[in-house]
C-alpha positions as CSV (number, residue, x, y, z in Angstrom):
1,X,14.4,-9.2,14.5
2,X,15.9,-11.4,11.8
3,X,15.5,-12.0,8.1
4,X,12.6,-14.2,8.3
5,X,10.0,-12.1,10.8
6,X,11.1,-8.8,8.0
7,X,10.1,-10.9,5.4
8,X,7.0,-12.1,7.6
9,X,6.2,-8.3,8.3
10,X,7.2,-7.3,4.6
11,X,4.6,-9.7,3.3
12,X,2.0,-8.4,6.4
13,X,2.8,-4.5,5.3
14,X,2.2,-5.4,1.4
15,X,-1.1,-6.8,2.4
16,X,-3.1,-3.2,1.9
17,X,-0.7,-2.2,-0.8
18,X,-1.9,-5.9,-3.0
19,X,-5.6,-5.2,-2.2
20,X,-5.7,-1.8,-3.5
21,X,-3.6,-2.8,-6.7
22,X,-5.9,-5.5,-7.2
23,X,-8.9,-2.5,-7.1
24,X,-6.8,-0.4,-9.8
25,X,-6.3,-3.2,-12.0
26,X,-10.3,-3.8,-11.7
27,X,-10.9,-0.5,-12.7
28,X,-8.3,-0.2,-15.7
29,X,-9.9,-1.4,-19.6
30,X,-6.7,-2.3,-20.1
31,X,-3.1,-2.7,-18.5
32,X,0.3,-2.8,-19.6
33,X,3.6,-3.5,-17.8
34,X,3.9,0.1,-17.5
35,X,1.1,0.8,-15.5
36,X,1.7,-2.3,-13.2
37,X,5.6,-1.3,-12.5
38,X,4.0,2.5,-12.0
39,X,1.9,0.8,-9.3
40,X,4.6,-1.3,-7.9
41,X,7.0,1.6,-7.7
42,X,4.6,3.7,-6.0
43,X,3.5,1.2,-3.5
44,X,7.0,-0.3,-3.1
45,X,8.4,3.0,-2.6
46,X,6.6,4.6,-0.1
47,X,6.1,0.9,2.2
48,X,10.2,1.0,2.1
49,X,10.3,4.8,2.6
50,X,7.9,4.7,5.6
51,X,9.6,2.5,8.1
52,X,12.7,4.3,7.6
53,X,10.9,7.2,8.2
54,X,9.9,5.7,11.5
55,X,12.8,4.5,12.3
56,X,14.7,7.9,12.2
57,X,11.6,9.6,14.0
58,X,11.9,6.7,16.8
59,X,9.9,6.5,19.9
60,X,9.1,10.1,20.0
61,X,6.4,9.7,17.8
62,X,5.5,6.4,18.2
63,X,2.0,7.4,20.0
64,X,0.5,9.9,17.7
65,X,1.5,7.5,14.8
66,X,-0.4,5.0,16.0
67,X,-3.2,6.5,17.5
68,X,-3.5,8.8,14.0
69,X,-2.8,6.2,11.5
70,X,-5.9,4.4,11.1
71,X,-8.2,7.6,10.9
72,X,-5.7,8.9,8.2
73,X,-6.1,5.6,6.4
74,X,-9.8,5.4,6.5
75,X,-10.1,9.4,5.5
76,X,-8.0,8.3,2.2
77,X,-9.5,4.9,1.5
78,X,-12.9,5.8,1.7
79,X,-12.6,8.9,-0.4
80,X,-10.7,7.4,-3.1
81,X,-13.5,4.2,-2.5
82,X,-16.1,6.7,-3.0
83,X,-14.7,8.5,-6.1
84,X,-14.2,4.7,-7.8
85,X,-18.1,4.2,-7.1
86,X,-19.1,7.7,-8.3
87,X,-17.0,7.2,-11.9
88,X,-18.3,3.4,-12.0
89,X,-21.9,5.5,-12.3
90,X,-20.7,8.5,-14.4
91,X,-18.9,6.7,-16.8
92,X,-20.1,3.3,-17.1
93,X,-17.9,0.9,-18.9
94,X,-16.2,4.2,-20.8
95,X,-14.2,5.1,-17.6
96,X,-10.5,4.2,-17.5
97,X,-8.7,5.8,-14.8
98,X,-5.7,7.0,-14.8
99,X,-3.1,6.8,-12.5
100,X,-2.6,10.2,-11.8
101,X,-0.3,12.2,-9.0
102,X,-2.5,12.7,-6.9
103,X,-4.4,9.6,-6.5
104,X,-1.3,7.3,-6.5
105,X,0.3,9.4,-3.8
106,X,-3.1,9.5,-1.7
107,X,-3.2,5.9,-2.1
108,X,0.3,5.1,-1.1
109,X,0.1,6.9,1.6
110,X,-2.8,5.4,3.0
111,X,-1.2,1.8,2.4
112,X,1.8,2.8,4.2
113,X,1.0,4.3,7.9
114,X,1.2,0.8,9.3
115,X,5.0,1.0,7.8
116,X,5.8,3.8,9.4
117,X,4.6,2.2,13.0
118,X,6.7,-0.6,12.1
119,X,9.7,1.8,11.7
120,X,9.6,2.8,14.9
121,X,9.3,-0.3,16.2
122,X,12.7,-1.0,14.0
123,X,13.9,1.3,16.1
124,X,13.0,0.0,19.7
125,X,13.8,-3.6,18.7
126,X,16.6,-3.2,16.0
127,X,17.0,-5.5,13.2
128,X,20.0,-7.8,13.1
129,X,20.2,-9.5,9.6
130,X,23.9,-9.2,9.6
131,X,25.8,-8.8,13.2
132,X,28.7,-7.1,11.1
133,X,26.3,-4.1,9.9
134,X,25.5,-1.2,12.2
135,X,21.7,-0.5,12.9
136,X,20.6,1.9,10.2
137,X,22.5,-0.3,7.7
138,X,20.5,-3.2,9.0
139,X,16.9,-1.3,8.8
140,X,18.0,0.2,5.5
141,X,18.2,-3.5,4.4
142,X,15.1,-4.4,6.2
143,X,13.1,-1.5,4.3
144,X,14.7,-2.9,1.0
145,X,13.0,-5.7,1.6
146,X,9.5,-4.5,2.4
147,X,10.0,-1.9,-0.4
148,X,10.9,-5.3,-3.3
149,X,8.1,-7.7,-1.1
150,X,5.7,-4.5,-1.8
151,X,6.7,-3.8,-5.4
152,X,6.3,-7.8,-6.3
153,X,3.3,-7.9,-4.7
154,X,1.5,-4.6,-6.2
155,X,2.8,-5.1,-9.7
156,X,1.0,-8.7,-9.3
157,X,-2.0,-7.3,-7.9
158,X,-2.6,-5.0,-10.9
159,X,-2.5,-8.0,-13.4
160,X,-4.9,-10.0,-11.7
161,X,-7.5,-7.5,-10.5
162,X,-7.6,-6.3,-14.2
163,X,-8.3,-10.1,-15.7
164,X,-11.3,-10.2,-13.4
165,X,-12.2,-7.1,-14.2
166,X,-11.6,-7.1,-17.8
167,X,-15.2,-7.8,-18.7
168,X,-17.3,-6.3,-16.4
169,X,-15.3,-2.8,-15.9
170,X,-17.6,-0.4,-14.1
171,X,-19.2,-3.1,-12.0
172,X,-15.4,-4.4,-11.4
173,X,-14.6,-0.8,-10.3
174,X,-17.6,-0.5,-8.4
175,X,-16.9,-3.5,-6.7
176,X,-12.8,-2.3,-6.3
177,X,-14.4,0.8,-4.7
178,X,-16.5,-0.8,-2.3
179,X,-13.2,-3.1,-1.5
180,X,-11.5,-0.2,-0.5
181,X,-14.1,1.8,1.4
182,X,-14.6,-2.1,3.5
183,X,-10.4,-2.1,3.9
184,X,-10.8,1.6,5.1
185,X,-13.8,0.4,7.9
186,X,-11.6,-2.5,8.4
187,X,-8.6,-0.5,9.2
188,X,-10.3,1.7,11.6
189,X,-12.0,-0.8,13.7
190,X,-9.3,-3.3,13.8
């Protein structure tokens, strides 16, 4: 695997990671840079931790990833869906969520199963994006690259969630929450 199908998966991976950004910057009254990088970190760290992850783990896992990894998702995405719609109702257009431990770590997680997957495929078909590096150096670069395609990605998705949401917060965070309860029916049907 060479440098453009990582940055073709990179930019695949990021997908869920964007859509959910774009859902916590619908729900947020207001953002500032620090709450995007907090999002891009989060997201960006755990889509380059996860393949790596994979990657040590190797095949031996490989089966119960993938067959576990979309019920995993959809458990996380739907509840954190749900909770968006319940506080879209309790709070109206007062609510401004935080982005708390545990809901950022839930949500990275969720966004970052399919990473791991592809980690252990890293490690089946190894990634050559310099013949002079040895294997994990290669994947290590490989994950560096999901982790700053992620980061870009989710830091950008915060922004633009929260100028279309600026207006109409609860209905914009009722709508993020329904977003992410579809991505987490989505996820386990696909």
């Amino acid at each position: 695997m060479g440098l453009l199908l990582v940055l073709i998966e990179a930019l695949a991976l990021s997908a869920d990671a964007f859509a959910v950004s774009v859902c916590k910057g619908l729900s947020m009254r207001r953002v500032n840079t620090s709450s995007a990088l907090l999002c891009g970190v989060w997201f960006g760290g755990f889509q380059g931790l996860m393949p790596f992850l994979g990657y040590l783990f190797g095949s031996f896992f490989e089966k119960y990833v993938r067959a576990a990894s979309p019920f995993i998702a959809f458990v996380l995405l739907a509840f954190i869906g749900i909770k968006m719609i319940r506080e879209s109702a309790i709070y109206g257009e007062k609510a401004d969520p935080r982005l708390d431990f545990g809901t950022m770590l839930a949500m990275s997680v969720a966004t970052s199963i399919d990473a791991f997957a592809a980690g252990v495929a890293f490690a089946m078909e190894p990634v050559i994006l310099n013949p002079h590096m040895s294997g994990l150096l290669n994947t290590l670069c490989a994950c560096a690259i999901i982790c700053l395609v992620t980061f870009t990605v989710s830091f950008a998705g915060v922004g633009l969630g929260n100028v279309f949401g600026s207006k109409h917060k609860s209905k914009a965070e009722l709508a993020g929450g329904i977003v992410l309860i579809i991505i987490a029916f989505w996820g386990l049907f696909r």
